[in-house]
N, C-alpha and C positions, 0 to 999 in steps of 0.2 A: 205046799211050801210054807215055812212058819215067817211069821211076820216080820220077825228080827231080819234072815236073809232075805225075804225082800227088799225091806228098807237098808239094808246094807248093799245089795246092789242096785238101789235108786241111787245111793248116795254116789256109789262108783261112776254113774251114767252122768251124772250132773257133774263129778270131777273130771271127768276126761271130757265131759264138754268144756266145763271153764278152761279148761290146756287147752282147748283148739280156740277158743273165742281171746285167751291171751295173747296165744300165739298171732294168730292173725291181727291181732292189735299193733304190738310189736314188732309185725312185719310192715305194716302201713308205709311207713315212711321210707321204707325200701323199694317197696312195690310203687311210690310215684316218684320218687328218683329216679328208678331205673327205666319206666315209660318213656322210648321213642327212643332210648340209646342203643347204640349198635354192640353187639357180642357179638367175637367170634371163638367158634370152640373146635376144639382139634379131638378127634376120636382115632385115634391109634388102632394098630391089627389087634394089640391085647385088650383095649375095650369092645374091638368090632365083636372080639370073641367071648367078652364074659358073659356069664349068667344074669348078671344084671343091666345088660344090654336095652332090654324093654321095657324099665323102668326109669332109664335113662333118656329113652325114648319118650315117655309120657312127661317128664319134666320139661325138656327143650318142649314141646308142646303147650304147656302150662306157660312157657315165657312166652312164648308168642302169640300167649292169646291176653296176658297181660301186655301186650304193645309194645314190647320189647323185639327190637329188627335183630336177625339170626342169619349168621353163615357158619356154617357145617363142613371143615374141611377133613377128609377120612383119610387115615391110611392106609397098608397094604403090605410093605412088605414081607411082615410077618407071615401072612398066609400065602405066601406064594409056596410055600412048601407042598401046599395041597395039591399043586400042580407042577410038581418038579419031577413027576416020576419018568415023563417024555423029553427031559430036559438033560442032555450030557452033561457028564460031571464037570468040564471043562467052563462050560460055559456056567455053568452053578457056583463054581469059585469066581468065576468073575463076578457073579451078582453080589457075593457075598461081599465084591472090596468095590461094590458101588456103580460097578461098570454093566450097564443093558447093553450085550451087544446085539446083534442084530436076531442071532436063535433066540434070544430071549424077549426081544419085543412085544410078539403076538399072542405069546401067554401072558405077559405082565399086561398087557391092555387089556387083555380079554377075561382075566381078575379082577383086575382094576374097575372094569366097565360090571362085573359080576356084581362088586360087593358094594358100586352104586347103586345099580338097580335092587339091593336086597335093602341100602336105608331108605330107597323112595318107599318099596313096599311096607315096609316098618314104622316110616312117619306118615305114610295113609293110613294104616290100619287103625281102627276103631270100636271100642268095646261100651257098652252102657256105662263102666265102673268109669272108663278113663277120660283124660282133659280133651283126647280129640274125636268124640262123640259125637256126632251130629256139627262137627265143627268146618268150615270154610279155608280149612289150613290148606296150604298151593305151596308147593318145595316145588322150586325149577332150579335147573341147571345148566351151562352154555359155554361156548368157548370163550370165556374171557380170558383165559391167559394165552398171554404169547412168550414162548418161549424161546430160547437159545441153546447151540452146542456145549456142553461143559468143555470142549476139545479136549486139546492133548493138555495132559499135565504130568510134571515128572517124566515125559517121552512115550506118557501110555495113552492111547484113544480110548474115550471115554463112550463113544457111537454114540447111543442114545439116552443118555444120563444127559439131563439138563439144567439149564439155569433160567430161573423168570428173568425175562427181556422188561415188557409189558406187564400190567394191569387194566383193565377198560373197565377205570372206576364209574364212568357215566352209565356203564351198562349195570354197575351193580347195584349200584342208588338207585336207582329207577326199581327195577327186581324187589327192593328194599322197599321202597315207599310204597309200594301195590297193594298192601305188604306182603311178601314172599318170604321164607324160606328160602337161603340159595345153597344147596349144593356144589361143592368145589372138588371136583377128584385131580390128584397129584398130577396132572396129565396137562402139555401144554402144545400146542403149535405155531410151526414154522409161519413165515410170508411163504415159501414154499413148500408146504405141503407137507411137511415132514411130523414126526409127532415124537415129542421125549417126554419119557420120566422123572419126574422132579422129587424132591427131599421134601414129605408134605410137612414138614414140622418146618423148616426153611417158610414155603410157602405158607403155611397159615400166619406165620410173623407177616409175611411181605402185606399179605393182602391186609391183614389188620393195621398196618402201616399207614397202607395205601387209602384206606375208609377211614383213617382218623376213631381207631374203635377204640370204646371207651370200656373193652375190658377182651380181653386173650384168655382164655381157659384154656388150660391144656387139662385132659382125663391122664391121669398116672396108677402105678399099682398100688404104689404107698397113698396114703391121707395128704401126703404132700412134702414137704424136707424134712428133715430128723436133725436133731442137733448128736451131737457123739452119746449123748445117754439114752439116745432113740425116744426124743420128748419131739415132739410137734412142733415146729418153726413157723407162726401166725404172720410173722410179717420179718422180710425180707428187704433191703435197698439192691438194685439191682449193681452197682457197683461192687457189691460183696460175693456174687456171684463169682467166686475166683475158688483156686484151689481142690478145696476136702469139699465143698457144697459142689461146684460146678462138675465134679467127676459121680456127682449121684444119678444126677438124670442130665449126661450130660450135652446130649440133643438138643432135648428139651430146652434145657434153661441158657441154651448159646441163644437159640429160637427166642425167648422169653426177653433178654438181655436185647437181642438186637431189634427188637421190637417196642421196647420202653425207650430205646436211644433216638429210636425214630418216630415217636408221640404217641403212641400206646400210652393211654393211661395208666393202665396197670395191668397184672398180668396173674391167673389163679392156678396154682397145680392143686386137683382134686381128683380125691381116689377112686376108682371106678367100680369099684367092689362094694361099694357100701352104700345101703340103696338111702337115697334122699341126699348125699353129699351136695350136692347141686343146689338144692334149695337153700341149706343148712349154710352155707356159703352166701348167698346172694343175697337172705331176708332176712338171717340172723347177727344180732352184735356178734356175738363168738367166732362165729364162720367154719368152717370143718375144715380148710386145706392150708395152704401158705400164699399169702398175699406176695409180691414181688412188686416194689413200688421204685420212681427213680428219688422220690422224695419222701420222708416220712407222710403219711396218712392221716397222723395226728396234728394239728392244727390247734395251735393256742390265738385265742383274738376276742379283742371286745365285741360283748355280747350287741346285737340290734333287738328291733321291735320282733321281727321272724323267729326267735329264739324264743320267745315269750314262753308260748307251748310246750318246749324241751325242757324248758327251768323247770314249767312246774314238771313234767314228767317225773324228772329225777329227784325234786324235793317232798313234793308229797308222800313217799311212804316213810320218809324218814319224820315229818312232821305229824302222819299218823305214830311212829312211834315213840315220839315226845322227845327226838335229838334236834329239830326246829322248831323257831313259833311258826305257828300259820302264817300264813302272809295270801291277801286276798290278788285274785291275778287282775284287779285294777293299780295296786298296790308294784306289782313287778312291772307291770308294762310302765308305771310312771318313773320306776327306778332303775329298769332296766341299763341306761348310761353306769350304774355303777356297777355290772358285772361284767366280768370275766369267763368266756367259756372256753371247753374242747370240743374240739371238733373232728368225729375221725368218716370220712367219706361222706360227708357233710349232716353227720347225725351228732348232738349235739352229748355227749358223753359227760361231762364235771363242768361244775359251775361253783365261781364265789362272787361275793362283794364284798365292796371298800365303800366304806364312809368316811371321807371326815372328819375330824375334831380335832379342828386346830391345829397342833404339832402331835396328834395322834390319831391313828387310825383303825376303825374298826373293822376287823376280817369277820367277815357273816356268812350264812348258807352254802359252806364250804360242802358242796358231796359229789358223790359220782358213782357212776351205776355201777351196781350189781357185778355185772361180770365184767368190769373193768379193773375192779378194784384190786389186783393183782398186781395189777402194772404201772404200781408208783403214780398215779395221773396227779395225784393229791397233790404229792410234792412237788411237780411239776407246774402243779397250779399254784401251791404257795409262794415256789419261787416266782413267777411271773406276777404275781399280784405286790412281793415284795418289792420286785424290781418299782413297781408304779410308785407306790408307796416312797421308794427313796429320791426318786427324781423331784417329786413334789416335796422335798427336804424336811418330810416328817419325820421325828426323830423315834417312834415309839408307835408299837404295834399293837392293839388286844385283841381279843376274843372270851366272847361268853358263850361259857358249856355247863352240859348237865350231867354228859357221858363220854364223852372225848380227850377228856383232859391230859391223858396218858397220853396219846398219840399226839399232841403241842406240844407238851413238855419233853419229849424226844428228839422234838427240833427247834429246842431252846428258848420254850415259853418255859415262865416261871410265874408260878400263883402270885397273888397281888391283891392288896385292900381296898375293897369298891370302894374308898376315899381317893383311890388312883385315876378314875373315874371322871372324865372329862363330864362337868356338873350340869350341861345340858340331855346327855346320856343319862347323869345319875339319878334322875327326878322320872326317868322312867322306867327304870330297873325294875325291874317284875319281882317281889320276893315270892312269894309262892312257887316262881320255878326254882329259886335260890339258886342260879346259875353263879360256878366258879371265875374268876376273873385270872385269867392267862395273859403277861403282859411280855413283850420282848423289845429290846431297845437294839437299834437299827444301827 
């Protein structure tokens, strides 16, 4: 082997290491948010059946072994075909419009009870490469729902299609805090004795409802919504769930919708097809599917002392790149009162500050991450920091830059004579950055 290609794939091994040592960096402040929050996720027949089922499988594992409480509610009806060949056609078009009558029962349980016992065997199973190695993970499962007749509707008997009566959330916090894995199959019973069929996408809303869970994932085929030029839809209000969006998945996102009205924090459709979506969602800014939120996610508010650490995140490469001065983090935590951040699922995305002078005011450390910077946050932040600015009846706005100057004067800064320069500022003006003066009057 010549020396050149080896040190070329030395070089390789240390870059795909620094991408995992980023990564994991960057996930940090996901992975202790989301410690000791409840998810619950819905695995439909078409994810029960994709190819990327086991990989699916090693991630729900991976959260709960990051301390994250987990309920697992499966579908089924999809596969009931596998078992419809014993089944009259008569009684098959009734399943098709939702009605289990009574020939149809003992195979739908007896499915149903199948393609349980195939994800206990799946979330035991254990490999050297994978998260549940050697690991103490316990998936239980029980009859906590009680259910009800759907009865007649329209004049049709519904027999054994039901509706959740109950929940016995004390039994599933308990389950939870053990900590368990629980298991929920679409399956409910009577006070007497009876046993119906429920809508588990219905169900996986209720019971997330019911636990106060601070996130609904639904597994979908798609990455998540599509807008009409089939672009990726990040974030959602669930009030807009109406129309051309609610006719795409539209089970799902009734499910999704009546479960943010009833305090579901939020709600994820992610594609089941594409391995790591799950993580890609949970630990990354970007996320891979569509958020469904009942309020925006984004969050404008005066910065605290706990932010400290986020500011510099997001300034520091920009003051490696000589578009800030350095500023020491004794320096931000004494100044922190003067900023303004964003905040989206409580990670701290764009920051500025406001100083001062007089009847004018200086706009500083204006930035915002990387993969945010897409989505306007800037000017979202300008305006909010304007807004401050005028309240305190300052009449006039600056800013000093070195590289930005285009991007002010687009939103009607106009260059200006560091004799404009409020003279406690002007005596410290750095010339060696020779930074521009951008001035806007309010």
């Amino acid at each position: 082997m010549s020396g050149s290609v080896k040190l070329a794939r030395q070089k390789n091994t240390m870059n795909n290491g620094y991408d995992h040592i980023k990564w994991f960096r960057d996930a940090s402040p996901f992975i202790n948010s989301h410690r000791k929050k409840t998810f619950l996720l819905y695995l439909g027949s078409q994810a029960l059946q994709s190819e990327n089922l086991a990989n699916i499988i090693r991630d729900i594992a991976l959260l709960n072994s990051l301390g994250i409480k987990l309920v697992i509610v499966h579908g089924w009806s999809g596969l009931l075909k596998q078992a419809s060949a014993s089944i009259e056609e008569n009684a098959w078009s009734k399943f098709l419009d939702g009605i289990i009558v009574p020939d149809l029962l003992e195979a739908s349980v007896n499915l149903i009870a199948g393609t349980q016992s195939q994800l206990l065997s799946k979330l035991s199973a254990g490999t050297p490469s994978s998260s549940m190695y050697r690991s103490d993970l316990v998936v239980t499962t029980g009859n906590f729902i009680r259910a009800r007749p759907k009865g007649i509707i329209n004049g049709i008997d519904h027999h054994h299609s039901g509706l959740v009566r109950k929940i016995n959330r004390t039994a599933l916090t308990q389950q939870l805090d053990n900590p368990a894995i629980v298991l929920i199959s679409p399956l409910g019973y009577s006070l007497t004795g009876e046993t119906f069929i429920l809508d588990p996408r219905e169900l996986a809303a209720e019971v997330a409802a019911v636990l106060k869970a601070d996130k609904l994932i639904f597994f979908v085929a798609n990455d998540g919504l599509l807008d009409p030029e089939q672009q990726l839809i990040s974030e959602v209000m669930s009030s807009e769930l109406t129309g051309e969006l609610l006719n795409t998945e539209q089970a799902i996102l009734q499910a999704a919708k009546k479960a943010i009205e009833q305090g579901v924090d939020r709600c994820h459709l992610i594609g089941f097809k594409r391995d790591g979506a799950l993580l890609q969602e949970l630990f990354t800014r970007e996320g891979s599917g569509t958020q469904i939120v009942q309020h925006s996610s984004i969050r404008v508010r005066q910065a605290t002392a706990s932010d400290v650490p986020g500011i510099i995140a997001l300034i520091e490469p920009l003051e490696q790149d000589g578009y800030l001065v350095k500023r020491s983090r004794e320096l931000l935590e004494s100044e922190v009162h003067h900023f303004t951040v964003i905040e989206e699922s409580g990670i701290v995305v764009s920051c500025a500050a406001i100083y001062p002078y007089g009847d004018m005011a200086e706009l500083a450390c204006l930035a915002t991450h990387a993969d945010y910077r897409d989505r306007e946050l800037g000017d979202l932040l300008l305006e909010a920091v304007t807004n401050q600015v005028r309240m305190k009846a300052i009449q006039k706005i600056f800013v000093l830059t070195t590289q930005t100057d285009h991007w002010f004067i687009e939103r009607g800064f106009a260059t200006d004579s560091l004799d404009s320069l409020p003279a406690n500022k002007r005596s410290f003006y750095n010339y060696q950055r020779n930074s521009k003066l951008l001035t806007k009057h309010l």
